[in-house]
N, C-alpha and C positions, 0 to 999 in steps of 0.2 A: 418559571423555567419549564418548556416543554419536555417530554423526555417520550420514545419511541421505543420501545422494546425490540429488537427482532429476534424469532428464532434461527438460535444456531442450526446452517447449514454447511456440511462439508464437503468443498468442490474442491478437485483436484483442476485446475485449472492451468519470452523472449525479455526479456527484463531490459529496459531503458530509462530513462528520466532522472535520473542521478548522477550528479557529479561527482568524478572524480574527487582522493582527496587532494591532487596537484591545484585542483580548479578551484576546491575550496579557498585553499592557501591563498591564489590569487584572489582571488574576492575580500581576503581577510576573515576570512572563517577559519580558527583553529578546533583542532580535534577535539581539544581541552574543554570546549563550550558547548559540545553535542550533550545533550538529555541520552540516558543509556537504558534500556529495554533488555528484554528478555523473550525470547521466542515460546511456542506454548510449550507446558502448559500455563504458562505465568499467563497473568488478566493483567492487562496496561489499559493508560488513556490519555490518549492524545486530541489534539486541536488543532484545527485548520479552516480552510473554507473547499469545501466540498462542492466538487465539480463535476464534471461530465466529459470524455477524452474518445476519440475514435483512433482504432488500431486496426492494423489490417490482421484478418485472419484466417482460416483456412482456402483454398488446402496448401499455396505456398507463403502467406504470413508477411505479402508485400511484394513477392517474388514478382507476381504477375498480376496487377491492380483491375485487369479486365474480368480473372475469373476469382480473386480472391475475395472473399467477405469481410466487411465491414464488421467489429465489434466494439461495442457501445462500453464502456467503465466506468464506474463513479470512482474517483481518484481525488483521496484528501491532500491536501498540498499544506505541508504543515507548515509552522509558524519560524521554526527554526528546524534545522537537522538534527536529525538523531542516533544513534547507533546501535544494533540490534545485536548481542550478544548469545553466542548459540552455546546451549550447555549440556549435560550427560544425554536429556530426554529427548531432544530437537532432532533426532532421526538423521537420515544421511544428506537430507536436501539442503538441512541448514547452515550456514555460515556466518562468522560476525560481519557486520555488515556498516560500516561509516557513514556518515553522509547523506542519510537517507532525506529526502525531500518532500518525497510524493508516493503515496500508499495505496495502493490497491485495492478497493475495499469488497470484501465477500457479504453480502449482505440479506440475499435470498427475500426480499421483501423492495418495493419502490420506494426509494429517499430522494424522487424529486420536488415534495414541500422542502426542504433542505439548501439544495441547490443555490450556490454564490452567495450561503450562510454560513459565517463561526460557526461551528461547531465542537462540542465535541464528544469522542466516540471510547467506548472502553469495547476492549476483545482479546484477541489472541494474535500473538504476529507469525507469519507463518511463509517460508521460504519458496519463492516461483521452481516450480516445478515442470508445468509442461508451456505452450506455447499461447495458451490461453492467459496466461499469466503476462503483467504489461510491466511490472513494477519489481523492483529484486527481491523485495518484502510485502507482504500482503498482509492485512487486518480482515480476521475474521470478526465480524459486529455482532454483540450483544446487547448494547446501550448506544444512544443517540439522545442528545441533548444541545439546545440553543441555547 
């Protein structure tokens, strides 16, 4: 098994890509069978297969596709949903969170040996904050492993 260190970097960085839990429902996803998290400073680890997503971004975030910027995300798509429970320490950005699919990952280092591989990643989950932000929860990386 390979394993990837990175150092922790803290980015403060429009949340999309998750379904509702009405949507769940129809799928046949109940809440009952989400894996449940904790926002930092708790250490989780989760698995998926780790991708690559474009999003529009500044300075209107899609508004206007001629002069707004393209930004590039590694975004783990995990195995099944999960739910992010926010608790005394999670600050004011956090909230619990259902249904989560796809993670946003803060990674401060290149993980495209990675890419359209299982994975999986241990770190910090941590609440979208500014516009930068693509996913409702975000994983800051510590560990990477095939």
């Amino acid at each position: 098994m390979k394993y990837f260190y990175v150092v922790f970097v803290v980015l403060i960085s429009n949340c999309t890509g998750n379904p509702s839990l009405k949507e769940m429902k129809n799928q046949g996803i109940e809440a009952d069978s989400m894996l449940t998290y904790w926002y930092e400073p708790s250490v989780s680890t989760v698995s998926g297969i780790l991708t690559l997503e474009k999003f529009w971004g500044p300075p209107g975030y899609g508004e206007d596709t001629t002069v707004d910027k393209v930004e590039t995300e590694y975004i783990l798509v995990l195995e099944k949903p999960i739910t992010v429970v926010a608790n005394d320490s999670s600050g004011n950005f956090e909230e619990t969170r259902s249904g989560i699919f796809k993670l946003e990952i803060v990674a401060g280092t290149n993980l495209d040996q990675f890419l359209g591989k299982r994975v999986t990643m241990t770190g910090g989950f941590f609440g979208a904050v500014t516009g930068h932000h693509h996913t409702d929860v975000l994983l800051t990386l510590v560990k990477i492993a095939e």
